[in-house]
C-alpha positions in Angstrom: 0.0 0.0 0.0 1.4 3.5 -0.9 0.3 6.7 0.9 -1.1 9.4 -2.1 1.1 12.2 -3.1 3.9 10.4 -1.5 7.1 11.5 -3.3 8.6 9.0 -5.6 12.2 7.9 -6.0 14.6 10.0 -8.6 14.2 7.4 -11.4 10.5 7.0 -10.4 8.6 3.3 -8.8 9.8 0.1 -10.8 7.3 -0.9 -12.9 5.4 -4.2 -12.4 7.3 -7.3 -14.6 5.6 -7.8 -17.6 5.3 -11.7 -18.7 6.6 -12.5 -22.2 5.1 -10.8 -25.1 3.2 -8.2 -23.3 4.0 -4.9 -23.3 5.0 -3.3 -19.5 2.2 -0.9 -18.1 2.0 2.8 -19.1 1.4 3.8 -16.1 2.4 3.4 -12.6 1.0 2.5 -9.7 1.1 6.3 -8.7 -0.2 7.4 -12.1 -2.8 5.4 -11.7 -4.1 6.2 -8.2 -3.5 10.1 -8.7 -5.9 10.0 -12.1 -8.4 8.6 -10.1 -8.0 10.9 -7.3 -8.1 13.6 -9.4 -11.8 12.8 -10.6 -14.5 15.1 -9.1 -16.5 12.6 -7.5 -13.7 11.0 -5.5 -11.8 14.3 -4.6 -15.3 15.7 -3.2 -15.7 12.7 -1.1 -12.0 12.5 0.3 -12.4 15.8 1.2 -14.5 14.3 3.8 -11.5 12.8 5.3 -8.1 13.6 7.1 -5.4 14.3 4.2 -3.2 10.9 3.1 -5.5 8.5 2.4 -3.9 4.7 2.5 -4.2 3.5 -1.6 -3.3 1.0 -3.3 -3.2 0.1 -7.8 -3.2 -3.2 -9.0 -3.2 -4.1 -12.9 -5.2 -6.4 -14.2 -3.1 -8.1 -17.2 -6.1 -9.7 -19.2 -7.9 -6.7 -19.0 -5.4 -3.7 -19.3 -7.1 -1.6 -16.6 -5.8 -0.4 -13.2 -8.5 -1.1 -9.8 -7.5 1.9 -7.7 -8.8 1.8 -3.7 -8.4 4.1 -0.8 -8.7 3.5 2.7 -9.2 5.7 5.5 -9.3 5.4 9.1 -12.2 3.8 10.7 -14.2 4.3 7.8 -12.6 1.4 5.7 -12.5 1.5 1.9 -14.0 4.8 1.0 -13.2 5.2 -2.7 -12.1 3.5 -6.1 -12.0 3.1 -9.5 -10.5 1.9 -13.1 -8.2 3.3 -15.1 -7.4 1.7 -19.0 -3.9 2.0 -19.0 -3.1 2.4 -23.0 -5.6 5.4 -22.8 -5.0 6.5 -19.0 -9.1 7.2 -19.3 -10.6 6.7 -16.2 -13.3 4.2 -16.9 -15.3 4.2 -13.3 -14.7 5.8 -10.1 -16.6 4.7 -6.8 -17.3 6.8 -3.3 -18.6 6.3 0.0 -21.4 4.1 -0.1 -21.0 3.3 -3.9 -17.6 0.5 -3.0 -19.8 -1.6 -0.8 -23.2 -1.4 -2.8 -23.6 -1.7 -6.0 -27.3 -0.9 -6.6 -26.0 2.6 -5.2 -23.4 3.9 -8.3 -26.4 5.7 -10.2 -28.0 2.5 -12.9 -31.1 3.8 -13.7 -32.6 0.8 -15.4 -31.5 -1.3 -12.5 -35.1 -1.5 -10.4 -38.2 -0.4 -12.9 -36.6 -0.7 -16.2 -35.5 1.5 -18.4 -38.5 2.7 -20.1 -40.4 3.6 -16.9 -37.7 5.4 -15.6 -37.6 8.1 -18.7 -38.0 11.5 -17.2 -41.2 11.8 -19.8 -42.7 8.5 -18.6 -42.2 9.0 -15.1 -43.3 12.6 -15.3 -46.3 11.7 -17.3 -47.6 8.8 -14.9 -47.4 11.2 -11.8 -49.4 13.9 -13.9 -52.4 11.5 -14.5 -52.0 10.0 -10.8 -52.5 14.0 -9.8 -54.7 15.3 -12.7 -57.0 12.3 -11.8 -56.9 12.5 -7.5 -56.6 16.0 -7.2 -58.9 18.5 -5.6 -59.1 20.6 -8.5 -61.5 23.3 -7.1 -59.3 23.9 -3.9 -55.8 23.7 -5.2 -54.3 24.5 -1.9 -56.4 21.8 -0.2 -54.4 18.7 2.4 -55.7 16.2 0.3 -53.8 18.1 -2.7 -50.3 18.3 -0.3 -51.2 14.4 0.3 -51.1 13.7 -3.4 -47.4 15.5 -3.8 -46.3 14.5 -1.0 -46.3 10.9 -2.3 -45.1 11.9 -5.7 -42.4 13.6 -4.2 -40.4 10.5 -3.3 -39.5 10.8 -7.2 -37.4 13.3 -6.5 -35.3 11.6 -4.4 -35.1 8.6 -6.1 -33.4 11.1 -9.3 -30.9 11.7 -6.9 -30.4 7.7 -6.5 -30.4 7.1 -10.0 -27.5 9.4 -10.1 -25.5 7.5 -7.9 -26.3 10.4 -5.1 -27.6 7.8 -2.2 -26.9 10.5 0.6 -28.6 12.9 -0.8 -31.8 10.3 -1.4 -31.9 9.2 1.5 -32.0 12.6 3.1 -34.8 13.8 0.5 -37.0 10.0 1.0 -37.3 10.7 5.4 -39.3 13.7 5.2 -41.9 12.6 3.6 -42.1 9.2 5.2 -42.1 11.3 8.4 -45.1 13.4 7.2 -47.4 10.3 6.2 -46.6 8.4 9.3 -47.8 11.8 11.3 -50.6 12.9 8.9 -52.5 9.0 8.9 -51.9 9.1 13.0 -53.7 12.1 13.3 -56.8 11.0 11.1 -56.7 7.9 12.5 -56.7 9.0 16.3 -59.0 11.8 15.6 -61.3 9.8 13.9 -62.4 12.7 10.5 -61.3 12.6 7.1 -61.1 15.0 4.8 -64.8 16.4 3.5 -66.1 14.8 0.8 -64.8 15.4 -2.9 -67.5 16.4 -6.1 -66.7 14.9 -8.9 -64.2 16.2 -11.6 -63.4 13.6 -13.8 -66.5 11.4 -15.0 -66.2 7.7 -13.6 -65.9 6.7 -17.6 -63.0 8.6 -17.7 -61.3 6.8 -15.0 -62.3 3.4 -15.7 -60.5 3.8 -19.4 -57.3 5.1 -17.3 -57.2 2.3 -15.4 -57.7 -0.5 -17.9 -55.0 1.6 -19.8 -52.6 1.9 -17.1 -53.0 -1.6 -16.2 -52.0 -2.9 -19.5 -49.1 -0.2 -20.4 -47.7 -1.7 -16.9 -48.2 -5.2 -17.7 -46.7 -4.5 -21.2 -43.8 -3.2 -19.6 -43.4 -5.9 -17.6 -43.2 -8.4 -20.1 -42.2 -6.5 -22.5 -37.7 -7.0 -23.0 -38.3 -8.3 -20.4 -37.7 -6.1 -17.3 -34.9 -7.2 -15.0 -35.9 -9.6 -12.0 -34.3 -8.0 -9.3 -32.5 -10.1 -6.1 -35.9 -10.2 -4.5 -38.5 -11.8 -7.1 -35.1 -14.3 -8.0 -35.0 -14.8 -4.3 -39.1 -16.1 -4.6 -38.4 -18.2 -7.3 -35.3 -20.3 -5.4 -37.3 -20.9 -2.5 -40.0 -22.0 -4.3 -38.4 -24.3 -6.2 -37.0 -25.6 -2.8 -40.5 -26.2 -1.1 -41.3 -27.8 -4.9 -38.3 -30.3 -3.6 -39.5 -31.1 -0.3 -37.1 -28.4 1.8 -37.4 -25.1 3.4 -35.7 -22.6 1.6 -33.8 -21.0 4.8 -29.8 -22.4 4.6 -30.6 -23.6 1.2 -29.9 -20.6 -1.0 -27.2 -21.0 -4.0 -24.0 -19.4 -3.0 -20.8 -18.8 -5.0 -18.2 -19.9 -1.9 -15.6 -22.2 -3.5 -17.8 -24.0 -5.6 -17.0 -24.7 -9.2 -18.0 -22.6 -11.6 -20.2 -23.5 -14.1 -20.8 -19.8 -16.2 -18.8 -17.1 -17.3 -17.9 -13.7 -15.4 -21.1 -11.3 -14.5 -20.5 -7.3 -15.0 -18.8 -6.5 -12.1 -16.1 -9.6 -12.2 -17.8 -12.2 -10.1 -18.8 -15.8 -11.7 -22.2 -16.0 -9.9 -23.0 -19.6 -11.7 -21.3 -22.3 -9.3 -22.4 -26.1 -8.7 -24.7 -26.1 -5.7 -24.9 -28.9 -2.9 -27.6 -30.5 -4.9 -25.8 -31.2 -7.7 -27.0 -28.2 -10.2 -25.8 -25.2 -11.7 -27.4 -22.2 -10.2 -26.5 -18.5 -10.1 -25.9 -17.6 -6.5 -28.0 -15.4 -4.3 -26.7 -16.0 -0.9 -29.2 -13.7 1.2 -32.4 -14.8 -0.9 -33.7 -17.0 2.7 -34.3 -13.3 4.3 -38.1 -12.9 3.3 -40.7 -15.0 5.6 -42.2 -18.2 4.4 -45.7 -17.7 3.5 -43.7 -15.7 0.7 -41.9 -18.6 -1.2 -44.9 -20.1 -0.6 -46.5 -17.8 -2.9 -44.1 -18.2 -5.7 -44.7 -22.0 -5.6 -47.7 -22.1 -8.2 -45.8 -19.6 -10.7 -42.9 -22.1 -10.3 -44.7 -25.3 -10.9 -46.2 -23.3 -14.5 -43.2 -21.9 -15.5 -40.4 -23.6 -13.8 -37.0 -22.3 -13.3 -33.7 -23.0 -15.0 -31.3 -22.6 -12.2 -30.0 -19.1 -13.8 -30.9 -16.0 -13.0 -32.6 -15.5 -16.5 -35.6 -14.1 -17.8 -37.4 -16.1 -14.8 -40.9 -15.8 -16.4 -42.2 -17.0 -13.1 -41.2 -14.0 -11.2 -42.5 -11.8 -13.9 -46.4 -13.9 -13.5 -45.9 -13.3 -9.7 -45.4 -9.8 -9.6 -48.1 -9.1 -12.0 -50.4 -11.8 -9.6 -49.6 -9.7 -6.8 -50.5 -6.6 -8.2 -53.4 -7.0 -9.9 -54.3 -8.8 -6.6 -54.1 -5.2 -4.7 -56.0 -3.8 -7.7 -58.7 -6.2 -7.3 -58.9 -5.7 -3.2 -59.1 -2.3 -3.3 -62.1 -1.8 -6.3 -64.1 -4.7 -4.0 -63.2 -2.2 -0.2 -64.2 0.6 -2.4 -67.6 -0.8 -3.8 -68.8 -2.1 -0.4 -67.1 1.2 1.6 -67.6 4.3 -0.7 -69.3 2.7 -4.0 -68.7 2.5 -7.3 -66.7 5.9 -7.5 -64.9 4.7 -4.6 -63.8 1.5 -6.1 -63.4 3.0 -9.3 -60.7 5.7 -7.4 -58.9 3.4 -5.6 -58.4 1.2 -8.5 -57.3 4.2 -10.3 -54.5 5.3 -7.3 -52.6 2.5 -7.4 -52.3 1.7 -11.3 -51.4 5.4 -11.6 -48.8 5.8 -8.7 -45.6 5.7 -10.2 -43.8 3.4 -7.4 -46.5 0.9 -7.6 -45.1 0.5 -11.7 -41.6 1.1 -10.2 -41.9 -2.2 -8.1 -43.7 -4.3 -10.8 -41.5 -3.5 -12.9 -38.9 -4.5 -10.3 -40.6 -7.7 -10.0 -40.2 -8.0 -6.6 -42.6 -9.3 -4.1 -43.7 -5.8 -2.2 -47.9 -6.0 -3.4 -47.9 -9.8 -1.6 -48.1 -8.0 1.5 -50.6 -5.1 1.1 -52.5 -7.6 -1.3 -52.9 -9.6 1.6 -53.7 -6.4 4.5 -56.1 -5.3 1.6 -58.4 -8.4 1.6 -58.1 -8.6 5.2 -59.2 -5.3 6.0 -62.1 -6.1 3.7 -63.1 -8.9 6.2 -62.2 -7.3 9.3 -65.8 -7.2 10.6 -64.6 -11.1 10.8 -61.8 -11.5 13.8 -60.6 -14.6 12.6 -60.5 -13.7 9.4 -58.2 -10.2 10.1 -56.0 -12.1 12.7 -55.5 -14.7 9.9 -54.8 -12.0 7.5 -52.3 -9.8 9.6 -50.1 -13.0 10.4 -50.6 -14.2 6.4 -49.1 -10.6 6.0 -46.8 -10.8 8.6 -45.3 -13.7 7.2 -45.0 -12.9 3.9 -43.2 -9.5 4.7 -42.6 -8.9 8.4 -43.4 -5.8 9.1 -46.7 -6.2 8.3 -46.7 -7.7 12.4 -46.2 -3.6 13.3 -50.3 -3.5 12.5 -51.1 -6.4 14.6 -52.5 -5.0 18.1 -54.3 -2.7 16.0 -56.1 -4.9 14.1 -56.2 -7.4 17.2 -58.0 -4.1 18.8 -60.5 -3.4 15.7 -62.9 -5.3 17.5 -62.3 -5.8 21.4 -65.1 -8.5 22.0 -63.8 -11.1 19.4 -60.4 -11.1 20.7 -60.0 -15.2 21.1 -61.3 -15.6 17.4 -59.0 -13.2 16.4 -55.9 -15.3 18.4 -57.1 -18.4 16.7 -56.9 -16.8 13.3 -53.4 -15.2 13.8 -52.4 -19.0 15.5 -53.6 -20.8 12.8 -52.0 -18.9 9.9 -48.6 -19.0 12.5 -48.8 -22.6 12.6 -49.3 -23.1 9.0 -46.5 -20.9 7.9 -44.1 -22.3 10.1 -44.5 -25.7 9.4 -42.3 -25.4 6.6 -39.6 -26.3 9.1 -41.3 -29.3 9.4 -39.4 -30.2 6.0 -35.8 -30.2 7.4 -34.7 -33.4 9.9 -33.9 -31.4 12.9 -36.3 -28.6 13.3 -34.5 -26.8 15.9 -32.2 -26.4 13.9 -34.0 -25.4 10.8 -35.8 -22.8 13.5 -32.2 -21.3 14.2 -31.3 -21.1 10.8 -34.6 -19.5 9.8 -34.1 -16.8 12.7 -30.4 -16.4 11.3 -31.5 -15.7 7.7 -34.5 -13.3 8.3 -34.8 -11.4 11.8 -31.4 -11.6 12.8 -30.2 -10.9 9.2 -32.4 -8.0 8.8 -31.9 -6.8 11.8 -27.8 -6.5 11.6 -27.5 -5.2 8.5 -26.1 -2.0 7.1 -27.4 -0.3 4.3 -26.8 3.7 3.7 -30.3 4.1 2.1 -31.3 5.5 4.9 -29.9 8.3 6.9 -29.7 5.9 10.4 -26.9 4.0 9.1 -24.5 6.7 7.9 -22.3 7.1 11.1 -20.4 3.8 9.2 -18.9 6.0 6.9 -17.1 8.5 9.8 -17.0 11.2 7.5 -17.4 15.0 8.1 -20.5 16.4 7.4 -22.3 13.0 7.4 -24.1 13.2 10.8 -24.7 9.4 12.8 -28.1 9.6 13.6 -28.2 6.1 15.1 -29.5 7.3 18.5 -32.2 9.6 16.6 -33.6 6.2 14.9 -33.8 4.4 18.7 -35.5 6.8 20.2 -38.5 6.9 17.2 -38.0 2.9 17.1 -39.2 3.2 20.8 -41.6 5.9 19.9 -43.5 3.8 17.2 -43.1 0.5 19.6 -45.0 3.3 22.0 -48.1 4.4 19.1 -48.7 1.1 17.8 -49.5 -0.2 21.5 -51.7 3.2 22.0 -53.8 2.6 19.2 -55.1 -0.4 20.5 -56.2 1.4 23.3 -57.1 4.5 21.2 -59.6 5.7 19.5 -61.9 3.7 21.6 -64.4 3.8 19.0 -62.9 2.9 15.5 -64.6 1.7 11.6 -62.5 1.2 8.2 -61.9 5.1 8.2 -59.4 4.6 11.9 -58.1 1.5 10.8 -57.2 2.1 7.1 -55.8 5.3 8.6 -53.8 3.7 11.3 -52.6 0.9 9.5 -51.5 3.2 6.8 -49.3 5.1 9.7 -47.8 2.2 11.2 -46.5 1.0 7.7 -45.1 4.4 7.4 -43.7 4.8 10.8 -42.2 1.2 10.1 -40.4 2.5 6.7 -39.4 5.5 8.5 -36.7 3.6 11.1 -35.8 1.0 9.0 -31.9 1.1 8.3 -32.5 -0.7 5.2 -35.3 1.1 3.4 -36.3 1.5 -0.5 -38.5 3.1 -2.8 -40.3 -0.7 -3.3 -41.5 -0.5 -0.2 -44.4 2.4 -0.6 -46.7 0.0 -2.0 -47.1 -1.5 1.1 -48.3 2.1 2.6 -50.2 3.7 -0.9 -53.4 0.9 -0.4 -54.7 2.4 3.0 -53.1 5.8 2.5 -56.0 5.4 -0.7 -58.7 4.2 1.5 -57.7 6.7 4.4 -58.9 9.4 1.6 -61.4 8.1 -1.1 -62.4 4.9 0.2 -65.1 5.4 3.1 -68.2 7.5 2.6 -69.7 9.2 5.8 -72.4 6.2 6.0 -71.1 2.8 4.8 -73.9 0.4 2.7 -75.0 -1.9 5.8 -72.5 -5.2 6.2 -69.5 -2.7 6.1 -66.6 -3.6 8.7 -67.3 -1.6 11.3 -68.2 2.0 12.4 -67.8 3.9 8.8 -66.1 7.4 9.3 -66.4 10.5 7.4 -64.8 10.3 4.0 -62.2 12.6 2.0 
């Protein structure tokens, strides 16, 4: 390792050996770490840090290029990059958070695809998802600030697909912050917004969202969109379950297994001969998700099947699009019975025009399982075994869905052991997938190591709790900030099964939707696929519940907005 800007000897550094028949290096080591030094982004960032960082140049032969890295302190790697040594054109540089992540070095068409993520597109979609939920004749109206407030995670995630993850993360809290505190404060009070007249005829809306569905599905299978970690991550474990075995422990890992493909983009051979016998493209942390969500994936599977490669997986692609069109479904049948038709008709039209609900098809991830599920339930909460069934079916298909559960226990405080043996049930059922493995204390273990543990433990600098990791001036550690509203949201979700005493679909869609956001809020690890799981009840909370609901309704109905 060689300290930058230390002085070089009179003839200058010996060059590295070159083998027989290739021509020595161009540049030097020192060459080759001060051009990457040199480069906006990584000067910025070092400037961050006490003077004479540790670095170090090593040249690849095969390849021609130099992989620059600096170290500093406490703080570890914080920078790097590539340098073609015939053309001393530095090819990538890397800083802060973008070493350790790669999802954070600014690839638009990573999550969403490309085509969604065009400034026109994007820009378009949250028009219509305004033009179309807007207050038009009082333009300075909450339910208007609502409505940009939840468009204006887009502005953030520019910054993020700009490789500016600090900056994202800053811009994403605030408004997490503002929909955890705005939903509380309907919900506990018990009013929703007045009643909107109609703008756009119900016509009108029912085109847009038979349109919007199918440019979305067309997008979707259209190229197709890339299959991000998470949907690949359903797919495995299904395909484990399909082979008698719980998916937790049994994920394909690269290790020092053989390979069996060729290099991926960044250098790795992901391909390698699993335990079983099979070439399979690694996803080591795939067993994080809870099991009622491989379960899910296990019919898509069993259609489409699954190569062992993380390829076009065509059974992801059907899942996502299941899951979705699931929410879609759930919230036009809460709407009808809640609000009628314009009410079903609205809520349809909310989420197939919000933006991030595209963003995470398109993603083909597994974020609708869970509000699809919370969405049915609420439509059956006047049923206590049914909502207890459907918060731990939730819960166990993405985990924080359990943040909801003594508010849903609470919905109805006189069915309170139907409600146990619903939540029991499900529990039971999920977890019986350990019953797969031999020794299910140990497959228990492993399945706590792989999800809460894992999830728990990790770092992740999408958030701004986590960013004391990089010890770097001006970056504040806000670790202490993100106990004390952990303890603070432990706090509200116990109150508001004590309060309001008197509740209908308007307190709990309302509550629910500020748990889920209070959730997202202190997560270390959060993303922009993850507002789905808040958008459903953030919907009903404002055009889902009429000031009397039709008789049957779940519940005391509240005043609408």
């Amino acid at each position: 390792m060689l300290l930058a800007g230390a002085a070089a000897a009179a003839d200058g550094p010996a060059l590295p050996a070159a083998p027989i028949g290739i021509a020595p290096p161009s540049l030097t080591e020192q060459e080759a770490i001060a051009a990457v030094l040199a480069t906006p982004k990584v000067s910025a960032w070092l400037a961050r840090y006490p003077p004479d960082p540790i670095t170090a140049a090593e040249l690849d032969e095969k390849t021609r290029t130099w992989t620059v890295r600096v170290w500093s302190g406490k703080a570890g790697q914080v920078a790097g990059g590539t340098v073609e040594d015939a053309t001393r054109r530095v090819t990538r540089t890397l800083a802060g958070p973008q070493v350790a992540w790669g999802m954070a070095r600014g690839n638009p068409g990573q999550f969403g695809g490309s085509v969604l993520l065009r400034w026109p597109v994007w820009l378009a979609l949250s028009a219509v998802f305004l033009v179309g939920l807007a207050d038009l004749r009082k333009p300075l109206s909450l339910r208007n600030l609502d409505l940009l407030v939840l468009l204006s995670f887009g502005v953030s995630l520019a910054f993020f697909n700009h490789g500016r993850v600090i900056q994202s993360a800053g811009l994403a809290a605030p408004p997490l912050a503002y929909l955890a505190v705005r939903c509380a404060w309907v919900g506990v009070r018990g009013r929703g917004l007045r009643p909107v007249k109609p703008v756009l005829p119900i016509w009108v809306l029912v085109a847009a969202v038979v349109f919007l569905v199918g440019f979305r599905i067309a997008l979707n299978v259209s190229g197709p969109t890339p299959v991000t970690d998470v949907g690949y991550a359903g797919v495995i474990g299904a395909d484990r379950l399909l082979d008698g075995h719980a998916p937790y422990g049994r994920m394909p890992v690269e290790g020092d297994l053989s390979a069996c493909g060729q290099d991926d983009s960044d250098g790795p051979i992901r391909d390698r001969i699993q335990a079983n016998g099979r070439c399979e493209s690694s996803n080591a942390n795939g067993d994080t998700y809870g099991p009622l969500t491989y379960a899910a994936y296990v019919p898509f599977v069993g259609i489409f099947g699954w190569s062992g490669r993380w390829d076009t997986l065509w059974a992801a692609h059907a899942a996502t699009i299941a899951f979705d069109l699931l929410v879609l479904l759930g919230l036009v049948v809460c709407g009808l019975r809640l609000g009628g038709v314009r009410a079903g008709v609205t809520l349809a039209f909310g989420w197939a025009a919000f933006p991030f609900t595209a963003y995470a098809l398109n993603a083909n991830t597994n974020d609708a399982l869970m509000p699809a599920i919370l969405v049915w339930g609420f439509l059956l909460a006047s049923r206590p075994a049914a909502r207890g069934a459907a918060v731990a079916a939730a819960g166990f298909a993405k985990f924080a869905a359990f943040i909801a559960a003594p508010l849903w226990l609470a919905h109805r405080r006189r069915s309170t052991m139907r409600f146990v043996l619903g939540f029991a049930g499900v529990t039971v059922a999920s977890l019986s997938v350990l019953l797969l493995e031999p020794d299910v204390l140990e497959a228990a273990r492993t399945m706590w190591d792989s999800t809460i543990a894992y999830q728990v433990g990790r770092d992740s600098p999408f958030s701004p709790w986590d960013w004391g990791q990089y010890h770097a001036a001006g970056v504040p550690d806000l670790h202490l900030v993100q106990i004390g509203l952990q303890a603070l949201l432990l706090v509200f979700a116990g109150a508001v099964a004590v309060i309001p005493r008197r509740r209908g679909p308007l307190e709990l869609a309302a509550l629910t939707a500020a748990l889920l956001a209070g959730f997202q809020l202190v997560l270390t690890h959060w993303f922009y696929l993850y507002l789905p799981w808040v958008l459903p009840f953030v919907l009903l909370m404002l055009y889902g519940v009429r000031p009397t609901a039709p008789a049957g309704a779940p519940g005391r109905a509240g005043p609408a907005g």
